[in-house]
C-alpha positions as CSV (number, residue, x, y, z in Angstrom):
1,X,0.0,0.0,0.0
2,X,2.8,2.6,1.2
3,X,4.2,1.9,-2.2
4,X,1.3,3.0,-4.3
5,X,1.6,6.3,-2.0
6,X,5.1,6.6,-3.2
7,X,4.2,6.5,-6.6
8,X,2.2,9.9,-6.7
9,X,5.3,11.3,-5.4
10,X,6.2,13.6,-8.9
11,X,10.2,14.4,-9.4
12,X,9.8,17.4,-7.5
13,X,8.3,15.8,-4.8
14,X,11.2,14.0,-4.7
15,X,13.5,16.5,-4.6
16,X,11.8,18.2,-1.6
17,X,11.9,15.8,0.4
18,X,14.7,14.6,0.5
19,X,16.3,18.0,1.4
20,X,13.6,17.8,4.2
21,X,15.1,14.5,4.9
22,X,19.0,16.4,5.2
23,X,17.5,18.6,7.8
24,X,16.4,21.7,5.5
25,X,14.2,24.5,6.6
26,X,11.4,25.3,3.9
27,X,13.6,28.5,3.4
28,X,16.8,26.4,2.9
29,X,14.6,24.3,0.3
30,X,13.7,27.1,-1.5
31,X,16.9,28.4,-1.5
32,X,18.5,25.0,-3.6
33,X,15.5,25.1,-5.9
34,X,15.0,28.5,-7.0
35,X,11.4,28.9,-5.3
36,X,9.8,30.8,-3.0
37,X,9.7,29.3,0.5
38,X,5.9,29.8,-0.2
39,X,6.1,27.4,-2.8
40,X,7.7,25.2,-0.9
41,X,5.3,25.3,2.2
42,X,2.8,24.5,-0.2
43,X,4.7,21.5,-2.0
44,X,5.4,20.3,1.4
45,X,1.3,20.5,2.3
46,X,1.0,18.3,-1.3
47,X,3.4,15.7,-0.4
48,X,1.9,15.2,3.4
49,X,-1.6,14.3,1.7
50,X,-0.4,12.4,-1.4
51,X,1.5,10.2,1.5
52,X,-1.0,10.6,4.1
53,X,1.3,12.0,6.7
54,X,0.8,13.4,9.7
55,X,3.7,16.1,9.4
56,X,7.0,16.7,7.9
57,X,8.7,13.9,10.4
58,X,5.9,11.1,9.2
59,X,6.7,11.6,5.8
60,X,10.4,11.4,6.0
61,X,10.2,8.5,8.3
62,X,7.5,7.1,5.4
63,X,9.8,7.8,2.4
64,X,12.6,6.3,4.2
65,X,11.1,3.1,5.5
66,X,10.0,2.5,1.9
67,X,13.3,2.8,0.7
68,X,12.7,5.0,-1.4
69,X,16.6,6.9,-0.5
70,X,19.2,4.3,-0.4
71,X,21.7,4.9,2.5
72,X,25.1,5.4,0.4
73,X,27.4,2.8,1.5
């Protein structure tokens, strides 16, 4: 099931968080993409219902658990 979540995850998505996963603020985000923290805060409110998270923490723990980012070894 988690896996079908995952897949509505878009490229940009993606991208966002994973810097959420490093420990980024939304201004931080916006800052390595070129948007808006704005933007981002809204991305970030996307992503926590396409995964069905409770909050920012939820959906990194989701994405990880999944592994969706492999740990580099």
């Amino acid at each position: 099931m988690q896996q079908y979540k995952l897949r509505k995850l878009n490229e940009r998505d993606r991208r966002v968080i994973y810097l959420l996963a490093q420990g980024y603020s939304n201004h931080e985000i916006a800052s390595v993409l070129h948007f808006s923290p704005d933007t981002i805060k809204c991305q970030l409110s996307k992503i926590l219902k396409k995964l069905d998270a409770n909050n920012r923490a939820h959906a990194v723990s989701l994405t990880y658990g999944s592994g969706l980012f492999k740990k580099k070894s």
